[in-house]
C-alpha positions in Angstrom: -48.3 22.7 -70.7 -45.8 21.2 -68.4 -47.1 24.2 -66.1 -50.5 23.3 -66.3 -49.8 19.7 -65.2 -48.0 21.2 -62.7 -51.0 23.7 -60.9 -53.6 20.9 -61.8 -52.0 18.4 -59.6 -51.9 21.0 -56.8 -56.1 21.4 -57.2 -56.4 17.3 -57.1 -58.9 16.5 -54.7 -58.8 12.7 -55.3 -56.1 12.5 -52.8 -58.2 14.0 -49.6 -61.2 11.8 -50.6 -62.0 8.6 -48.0 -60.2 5.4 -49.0 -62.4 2.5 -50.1 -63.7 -0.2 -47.8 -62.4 -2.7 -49.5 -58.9 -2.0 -49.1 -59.5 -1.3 -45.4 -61.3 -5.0 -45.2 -58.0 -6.6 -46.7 -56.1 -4.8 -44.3 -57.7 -5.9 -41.4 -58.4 -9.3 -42.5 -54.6 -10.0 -42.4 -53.9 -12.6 -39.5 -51.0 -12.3 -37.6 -51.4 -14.6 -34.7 -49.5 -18.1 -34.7 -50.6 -21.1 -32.8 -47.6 -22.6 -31.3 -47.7 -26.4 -29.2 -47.1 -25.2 -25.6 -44.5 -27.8 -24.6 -42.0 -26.6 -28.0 -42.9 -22.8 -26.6 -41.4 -23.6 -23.2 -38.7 -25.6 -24.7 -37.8 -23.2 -26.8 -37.7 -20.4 -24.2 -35.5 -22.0 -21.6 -32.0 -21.0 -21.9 -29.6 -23.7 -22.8 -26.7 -24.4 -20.3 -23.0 -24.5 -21.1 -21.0 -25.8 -18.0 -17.9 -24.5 -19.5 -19.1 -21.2 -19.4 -20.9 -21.8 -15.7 -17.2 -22.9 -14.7 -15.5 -19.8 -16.2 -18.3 -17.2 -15.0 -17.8 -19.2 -11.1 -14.1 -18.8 -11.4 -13.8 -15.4 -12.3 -16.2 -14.7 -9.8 -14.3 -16.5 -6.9 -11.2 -14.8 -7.9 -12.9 -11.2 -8.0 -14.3 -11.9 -4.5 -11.0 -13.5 -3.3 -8.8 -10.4 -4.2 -11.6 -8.3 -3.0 -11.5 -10.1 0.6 -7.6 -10.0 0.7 -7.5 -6.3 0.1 -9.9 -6.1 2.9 -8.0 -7.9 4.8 -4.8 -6.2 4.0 -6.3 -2.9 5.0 -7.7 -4.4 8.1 -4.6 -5.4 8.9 -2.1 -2.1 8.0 -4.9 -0.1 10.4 -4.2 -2.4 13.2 -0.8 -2.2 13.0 -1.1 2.2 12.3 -2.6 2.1 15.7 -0.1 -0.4 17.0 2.6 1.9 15.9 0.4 5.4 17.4 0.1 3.6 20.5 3.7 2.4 20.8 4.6 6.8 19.8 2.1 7.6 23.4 4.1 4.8 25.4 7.4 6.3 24.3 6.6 10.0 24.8 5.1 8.8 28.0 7.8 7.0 29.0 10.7 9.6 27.6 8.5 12.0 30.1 8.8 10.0 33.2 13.0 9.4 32.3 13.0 13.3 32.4 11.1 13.4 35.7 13.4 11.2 37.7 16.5 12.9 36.2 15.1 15.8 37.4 14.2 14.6 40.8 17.8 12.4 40.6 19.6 15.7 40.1 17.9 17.7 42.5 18.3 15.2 45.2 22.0 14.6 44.3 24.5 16.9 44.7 27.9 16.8 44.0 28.7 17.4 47.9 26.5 14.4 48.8 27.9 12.1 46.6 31.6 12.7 48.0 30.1 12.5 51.5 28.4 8.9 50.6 31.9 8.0 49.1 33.5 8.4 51.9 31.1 7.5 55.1 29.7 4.4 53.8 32.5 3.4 50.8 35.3 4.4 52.4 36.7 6.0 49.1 38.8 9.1 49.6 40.1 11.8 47.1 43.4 11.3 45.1 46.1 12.4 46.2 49.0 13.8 44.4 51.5 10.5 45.5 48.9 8.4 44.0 49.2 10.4 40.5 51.7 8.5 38.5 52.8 10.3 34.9 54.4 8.9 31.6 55.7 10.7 29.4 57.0 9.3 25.8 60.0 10.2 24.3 60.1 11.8 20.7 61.2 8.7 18.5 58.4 6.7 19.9 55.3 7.1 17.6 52.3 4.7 16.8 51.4 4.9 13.4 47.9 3.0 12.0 48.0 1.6 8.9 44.6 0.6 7.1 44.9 -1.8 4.4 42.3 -1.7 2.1 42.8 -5.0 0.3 44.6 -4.1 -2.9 47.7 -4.9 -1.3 49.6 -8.8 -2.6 51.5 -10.7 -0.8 54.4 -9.3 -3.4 53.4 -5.7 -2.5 53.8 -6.9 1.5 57.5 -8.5 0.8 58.6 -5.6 -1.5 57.8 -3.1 1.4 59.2 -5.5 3.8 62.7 -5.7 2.3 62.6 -2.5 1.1 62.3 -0.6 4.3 64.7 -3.0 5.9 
């Protein structure tokens, strides 16, 4: 029987048949439009201010667009001084180039002969002679010795070598 029930409600043709008018009139008679006084709409609407949160919203603001500036700035200035610093490089290597030039031109111009010729024509210089050679020589017992103190050292330790050695 339960089987019967079962194949019967597959055959019910109630449930394709059109709906009734009147439940499709008390649908659309359902109203859903609300009359609101304008001035309470527009009231209603406008956002409401909190200056504490204008002033915090401003501040953080500021401060994003002050670190931004200062990191531009920063980078501004680190380029300026990367070219200062590649510029200063040229001037040196420029400069290192012309010192090797004029040594060049000094040496080639400049001869040992020259030189001795200059000394003595217009210096009056002449070479050393052997009378004007003067030797020492130091006898054995004579020796320097240099003694680095490294600041561990008293004033005991200085007196006990002192009079020890004496």
């Amino acid at each position: 029987m339960a089987r019967d029930k079962l194949n019967a409600a597959a055959y019910d043709l109630s449930l394709f048949e059109p709906q009734r008018k009147a439940q499709k009139e008390s649908k659309k008679k359902k109203n859903n439009i609300i009359k609101i006084n304008a001035k309470k709409n527009i009231e209603s609407l406008r956002r409401k201010t909190n200056p504490a949160v204008i002033a915090a919203v401003s501040l953080c603001t500021a401060a994003v667009t002050a670190v931004g500036v200062w990191i531009v700035c920063n980078n501004v200035r680190i380029n300026e001084l990367n070219q200062e610093v590649a510029d200063a490089r040229v001037e040196l290597s420029h400069q290192a180039n012309l010192q090797d030039e004029f040594q060049l031109r000094i040496d080639n111009k400049l001869t040992s002969s020259m030189i001795e010729d200059y000394a003595q024509g217009k210096l009056g210089m002449s070479q050393v002679k052997n009378a004007q050679k003067k030797f020492v020589s130091l006898s054995d017992g004579d020796l320097g010795q240099v003694i680095r103190d490294d600041g561990t050292n008293t004033v005991l330790d200085s007196l006990k070598k002192f009079f020890g050695e004496s």
